[in-house]
N, CA, C and O of each residue as an XYZ file, in Angstrom:
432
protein
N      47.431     30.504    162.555
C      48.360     31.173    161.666
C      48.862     32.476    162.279
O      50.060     32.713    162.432
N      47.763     33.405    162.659
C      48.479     34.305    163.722
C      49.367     34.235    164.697
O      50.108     35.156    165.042
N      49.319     33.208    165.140
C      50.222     32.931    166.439
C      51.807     32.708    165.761
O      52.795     33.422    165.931
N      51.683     31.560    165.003
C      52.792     31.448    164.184
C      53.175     33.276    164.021
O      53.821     33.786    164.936
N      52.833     33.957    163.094
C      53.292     34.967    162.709
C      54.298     36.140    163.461
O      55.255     36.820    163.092
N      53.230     35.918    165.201
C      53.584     36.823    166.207
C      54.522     36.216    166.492
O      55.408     37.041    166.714
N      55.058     34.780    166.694
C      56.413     34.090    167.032
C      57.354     34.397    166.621
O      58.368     34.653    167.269
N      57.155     34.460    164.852
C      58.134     35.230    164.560
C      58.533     35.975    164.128
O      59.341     36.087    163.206
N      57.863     36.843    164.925
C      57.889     38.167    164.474
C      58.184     38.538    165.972
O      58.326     39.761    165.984
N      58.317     38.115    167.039
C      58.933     38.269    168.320
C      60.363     37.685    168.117
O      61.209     38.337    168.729
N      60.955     36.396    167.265
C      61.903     36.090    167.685
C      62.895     36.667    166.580
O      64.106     36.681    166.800
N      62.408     37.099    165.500
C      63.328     38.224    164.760
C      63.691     39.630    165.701
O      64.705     40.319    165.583
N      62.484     39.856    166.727
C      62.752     41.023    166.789
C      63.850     41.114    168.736
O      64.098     41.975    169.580
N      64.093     39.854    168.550
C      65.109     39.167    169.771
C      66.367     39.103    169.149
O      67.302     39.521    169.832
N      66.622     38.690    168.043
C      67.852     38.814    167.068
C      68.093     39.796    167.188
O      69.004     40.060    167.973
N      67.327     41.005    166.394
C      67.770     42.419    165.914
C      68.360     43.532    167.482
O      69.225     44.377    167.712
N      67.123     42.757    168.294
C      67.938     43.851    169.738
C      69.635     43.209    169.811
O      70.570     44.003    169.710
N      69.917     41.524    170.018
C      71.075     41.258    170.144
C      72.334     41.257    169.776
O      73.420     41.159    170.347
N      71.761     41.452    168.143
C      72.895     41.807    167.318
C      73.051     43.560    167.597
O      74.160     44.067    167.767
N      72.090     44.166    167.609
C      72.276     45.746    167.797
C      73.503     45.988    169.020
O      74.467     46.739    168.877
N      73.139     44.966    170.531
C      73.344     44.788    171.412
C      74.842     44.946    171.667
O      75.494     45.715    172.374
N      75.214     43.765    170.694
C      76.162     43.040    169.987
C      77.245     44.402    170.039
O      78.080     44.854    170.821
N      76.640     44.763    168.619
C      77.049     45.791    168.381
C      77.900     46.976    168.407
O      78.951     47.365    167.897
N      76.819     47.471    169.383
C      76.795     48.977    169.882
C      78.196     48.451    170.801
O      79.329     48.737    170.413
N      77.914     47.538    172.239
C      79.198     46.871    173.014
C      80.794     46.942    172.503
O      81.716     47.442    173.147
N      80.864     46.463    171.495
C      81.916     46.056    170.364
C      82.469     47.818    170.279
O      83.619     48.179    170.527
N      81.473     48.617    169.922
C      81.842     49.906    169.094
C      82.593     50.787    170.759
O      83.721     51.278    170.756
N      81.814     50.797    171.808
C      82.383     51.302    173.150
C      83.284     50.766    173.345
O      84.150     51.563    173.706
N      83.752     49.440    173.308
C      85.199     48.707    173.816
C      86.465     49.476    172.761
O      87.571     49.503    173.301
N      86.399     50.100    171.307
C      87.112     50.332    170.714
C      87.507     51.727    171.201
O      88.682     52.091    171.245
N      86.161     52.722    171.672
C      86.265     54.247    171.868
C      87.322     54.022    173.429
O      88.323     54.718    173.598
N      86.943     53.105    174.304
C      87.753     53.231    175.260
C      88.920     53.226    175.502
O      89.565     53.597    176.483
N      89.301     52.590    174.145
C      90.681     52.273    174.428
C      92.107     53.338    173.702
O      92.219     53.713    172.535
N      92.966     53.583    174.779
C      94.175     54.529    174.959
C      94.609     54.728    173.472
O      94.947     53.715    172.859
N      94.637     56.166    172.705
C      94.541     56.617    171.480
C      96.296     57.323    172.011
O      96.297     58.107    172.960
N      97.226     57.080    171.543
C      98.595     58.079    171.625
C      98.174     59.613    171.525
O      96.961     59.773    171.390
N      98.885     60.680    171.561
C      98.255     61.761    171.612
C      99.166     62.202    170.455
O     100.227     62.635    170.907
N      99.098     62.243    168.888
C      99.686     63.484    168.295
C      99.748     64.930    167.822
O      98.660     65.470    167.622
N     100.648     65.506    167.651
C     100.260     66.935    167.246
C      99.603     67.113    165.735
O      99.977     66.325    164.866
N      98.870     67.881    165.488
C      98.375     67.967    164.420
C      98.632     68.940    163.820
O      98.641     70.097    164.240
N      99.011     68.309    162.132
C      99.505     69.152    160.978
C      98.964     70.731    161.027
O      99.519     71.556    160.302
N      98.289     70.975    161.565
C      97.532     72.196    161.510
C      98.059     73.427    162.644
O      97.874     74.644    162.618
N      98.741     72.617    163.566
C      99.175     73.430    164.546
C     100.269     74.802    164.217
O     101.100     74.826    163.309
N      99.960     76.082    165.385
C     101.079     76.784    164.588
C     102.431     76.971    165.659
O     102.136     77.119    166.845
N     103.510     76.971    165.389
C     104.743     77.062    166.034
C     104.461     78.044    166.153
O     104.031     78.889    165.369
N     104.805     78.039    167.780
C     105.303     79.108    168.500
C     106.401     79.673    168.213
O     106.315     80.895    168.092
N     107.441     79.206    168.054
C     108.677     80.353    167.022
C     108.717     80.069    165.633
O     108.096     79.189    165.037
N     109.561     80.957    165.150
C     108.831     80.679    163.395
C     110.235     80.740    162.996
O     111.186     81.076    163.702
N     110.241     80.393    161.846
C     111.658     79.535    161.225
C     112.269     81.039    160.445
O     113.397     81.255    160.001
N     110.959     82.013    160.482
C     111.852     83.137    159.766
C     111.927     84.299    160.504
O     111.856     85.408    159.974
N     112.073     84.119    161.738
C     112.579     84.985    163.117
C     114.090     85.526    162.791
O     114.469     84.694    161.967
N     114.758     86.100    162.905
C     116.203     86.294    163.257
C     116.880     86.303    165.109
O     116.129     86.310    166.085
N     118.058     86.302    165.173
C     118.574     86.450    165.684
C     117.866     87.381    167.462
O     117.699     87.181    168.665
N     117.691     88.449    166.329
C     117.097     89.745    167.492
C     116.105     90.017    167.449
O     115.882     91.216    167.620
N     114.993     89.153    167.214
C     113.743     88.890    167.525
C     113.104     87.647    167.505
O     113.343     86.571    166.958
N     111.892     88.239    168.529
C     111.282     86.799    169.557
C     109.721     86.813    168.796
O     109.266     87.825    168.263
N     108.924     85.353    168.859
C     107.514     85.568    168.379
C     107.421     84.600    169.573
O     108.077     83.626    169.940
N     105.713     85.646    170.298
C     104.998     84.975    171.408
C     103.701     85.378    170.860
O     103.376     86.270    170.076
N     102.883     84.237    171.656
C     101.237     84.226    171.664
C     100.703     85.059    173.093
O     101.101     84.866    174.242
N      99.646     86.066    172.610
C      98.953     86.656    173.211
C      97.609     86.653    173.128
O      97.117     86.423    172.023
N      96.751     86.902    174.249
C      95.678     87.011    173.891
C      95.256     88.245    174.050
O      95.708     88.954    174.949
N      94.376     88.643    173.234
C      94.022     90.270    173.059
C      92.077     90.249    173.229
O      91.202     89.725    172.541
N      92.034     91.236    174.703
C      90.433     91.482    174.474
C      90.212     92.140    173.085
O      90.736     93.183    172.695
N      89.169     91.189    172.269
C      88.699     91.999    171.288
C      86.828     92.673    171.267
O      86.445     93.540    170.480
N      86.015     92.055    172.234
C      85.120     92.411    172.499
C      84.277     91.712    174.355
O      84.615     90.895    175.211
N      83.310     92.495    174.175
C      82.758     92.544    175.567
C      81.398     92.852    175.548
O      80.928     93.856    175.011
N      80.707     91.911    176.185
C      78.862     92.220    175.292
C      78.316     90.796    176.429
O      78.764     89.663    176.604
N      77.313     91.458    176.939
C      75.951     91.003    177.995
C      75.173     90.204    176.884
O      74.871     90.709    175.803
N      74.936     89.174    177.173
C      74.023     88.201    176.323
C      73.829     87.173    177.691
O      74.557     86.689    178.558
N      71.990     87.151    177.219
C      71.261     86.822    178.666
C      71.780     86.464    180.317
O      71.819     85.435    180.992
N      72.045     87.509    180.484
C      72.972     87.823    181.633
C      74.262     87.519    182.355
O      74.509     87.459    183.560
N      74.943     87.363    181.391
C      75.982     87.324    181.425
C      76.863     87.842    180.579
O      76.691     87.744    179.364
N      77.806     88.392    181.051
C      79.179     89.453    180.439
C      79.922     88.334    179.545
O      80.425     87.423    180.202
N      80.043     88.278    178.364
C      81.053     87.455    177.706
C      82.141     88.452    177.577
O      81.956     89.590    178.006
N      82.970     88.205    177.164
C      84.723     88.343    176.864
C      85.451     87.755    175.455
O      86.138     86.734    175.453
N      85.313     88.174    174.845
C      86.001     87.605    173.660
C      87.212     88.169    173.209
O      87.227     89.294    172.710
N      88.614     87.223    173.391
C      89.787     86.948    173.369
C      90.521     86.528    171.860
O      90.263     85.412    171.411
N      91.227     87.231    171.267
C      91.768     86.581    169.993
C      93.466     86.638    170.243
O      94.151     87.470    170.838
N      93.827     85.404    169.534
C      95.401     85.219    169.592
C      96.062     86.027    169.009
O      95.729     86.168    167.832
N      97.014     86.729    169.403
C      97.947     86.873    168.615
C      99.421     86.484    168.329
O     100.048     85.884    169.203
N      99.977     86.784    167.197
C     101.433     86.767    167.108
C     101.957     87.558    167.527
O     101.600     88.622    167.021
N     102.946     87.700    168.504
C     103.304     89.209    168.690
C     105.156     89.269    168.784
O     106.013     88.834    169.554
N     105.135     89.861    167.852
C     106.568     89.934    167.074
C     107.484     90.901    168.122
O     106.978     91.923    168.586
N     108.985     90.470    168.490
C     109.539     91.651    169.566
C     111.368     91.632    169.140
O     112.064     90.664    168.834
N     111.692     92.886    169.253
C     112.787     92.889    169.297
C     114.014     92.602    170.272
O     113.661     92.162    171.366
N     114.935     92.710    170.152
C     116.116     92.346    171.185
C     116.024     93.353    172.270
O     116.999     93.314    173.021
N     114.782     94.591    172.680
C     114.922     95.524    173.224
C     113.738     94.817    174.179
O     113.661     94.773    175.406
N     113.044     94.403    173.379
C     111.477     94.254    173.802
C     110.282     94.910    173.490
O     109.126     94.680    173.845
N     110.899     96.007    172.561
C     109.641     96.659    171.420
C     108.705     95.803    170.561
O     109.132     94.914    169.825
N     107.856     96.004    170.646
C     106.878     95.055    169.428
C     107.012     95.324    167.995
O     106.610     96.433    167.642
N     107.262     94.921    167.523
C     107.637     94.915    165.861
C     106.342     94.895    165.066
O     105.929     95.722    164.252
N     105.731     93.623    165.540
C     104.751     93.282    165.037
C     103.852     92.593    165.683
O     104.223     91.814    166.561
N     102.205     92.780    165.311
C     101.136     92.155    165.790
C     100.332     91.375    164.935
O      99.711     92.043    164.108
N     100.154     90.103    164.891
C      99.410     89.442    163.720
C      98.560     88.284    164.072
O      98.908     87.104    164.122
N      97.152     88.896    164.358
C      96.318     88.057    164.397
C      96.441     86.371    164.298
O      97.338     85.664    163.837
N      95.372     86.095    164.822
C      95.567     84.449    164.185
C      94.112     84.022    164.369
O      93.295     84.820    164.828
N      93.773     82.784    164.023
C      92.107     82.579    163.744
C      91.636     81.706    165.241
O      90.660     80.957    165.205
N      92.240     81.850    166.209
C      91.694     81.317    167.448
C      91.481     82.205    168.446
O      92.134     83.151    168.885
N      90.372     81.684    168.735
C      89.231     82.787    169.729
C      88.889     82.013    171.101
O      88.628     80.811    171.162
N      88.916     82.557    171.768
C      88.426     82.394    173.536
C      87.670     82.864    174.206
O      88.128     83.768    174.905
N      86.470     82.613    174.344
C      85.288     83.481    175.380
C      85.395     82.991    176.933
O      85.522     81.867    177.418
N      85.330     83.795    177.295
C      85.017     83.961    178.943
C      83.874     84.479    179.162
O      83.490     85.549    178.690
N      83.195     83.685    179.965
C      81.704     84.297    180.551
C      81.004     84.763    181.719
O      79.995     84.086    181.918
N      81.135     85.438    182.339
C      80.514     85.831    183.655
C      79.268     85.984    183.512
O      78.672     86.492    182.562
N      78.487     85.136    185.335
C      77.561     85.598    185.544
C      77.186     86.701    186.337
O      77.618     86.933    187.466
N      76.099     87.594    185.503
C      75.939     88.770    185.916
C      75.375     88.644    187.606
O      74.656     87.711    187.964
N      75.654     89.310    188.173
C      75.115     89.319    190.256
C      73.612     90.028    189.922
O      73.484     90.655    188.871
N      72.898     89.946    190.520
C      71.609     90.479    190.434
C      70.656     90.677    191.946
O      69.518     91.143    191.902
C-alpha cells in the first residue's frame, strides 16, 4: 500500500512541475514580445497651451541638495519649469515633482 501511495504521490508531483513548467514558458513568450511605445496621460508638455506669444517654457534641472551617504557624494536634481521672456529674463520658476540623483564615488 505504501508503494502505491509514493507512486502517486511522485506522479502528481510530475504533473504539477509540468504544468507549472507549462506555465511559467507561456507567461515569458508573452513578456517578450514587442509592446508599441506610448506616451502616457501623465506626461507634462514641454510648452504649455497658456504661454503667449513672448514667452518660452523650458525644463531645467536645479541642484537642490548634496550629502555623503556611505561614501559617496549624492546630488539631488529637481525639474523645473522655467518660464522666459522674449528678452530671455526668467519670469518664472516652478517646480515639478521629478527628481534625479547622481552619485559619486568618494576616492579614498
Amino acid at each position: 500500500m505504501d508503494r502505491k501511495k509514493a507512486m502517486f504521490l511522485g506522479m502528481l508531483l510530475c504533473v504539477v512541475i509540468v504544468a507549472v513548467g507549462f506555465l511559467e514558458t507561456s507567461s515569458w513568450k508573452a513578456l517578450d514580445q514587442p509592446k508599441p511605445l506610448m506616451a502616457e496621460e501623465a506626461t507634462i508638455p514641454v510648452s504649455s497651451e497658456q504661454e503667449t506669444e513672448d514667452e518660452t517654457v523650458e525644463l531645467e534641472q536645479v541642484l537642490v541638495n548634496k550629502e555623503e551617504v556611505d561614501g559617496y557624494i549624492v546630488e539631488t536634481y529637481q525639474e523645473h519649469e522655467v518660464v522666459r521672456n522674449k528678452a530671455g529674463e526668467m519670469i518664472d520658476l516652478i517646480p515639478t515633482e521629478h527628481y534625479d540623483y547622481i552619485r559619486y564615488k568618494i576616492d579614498e
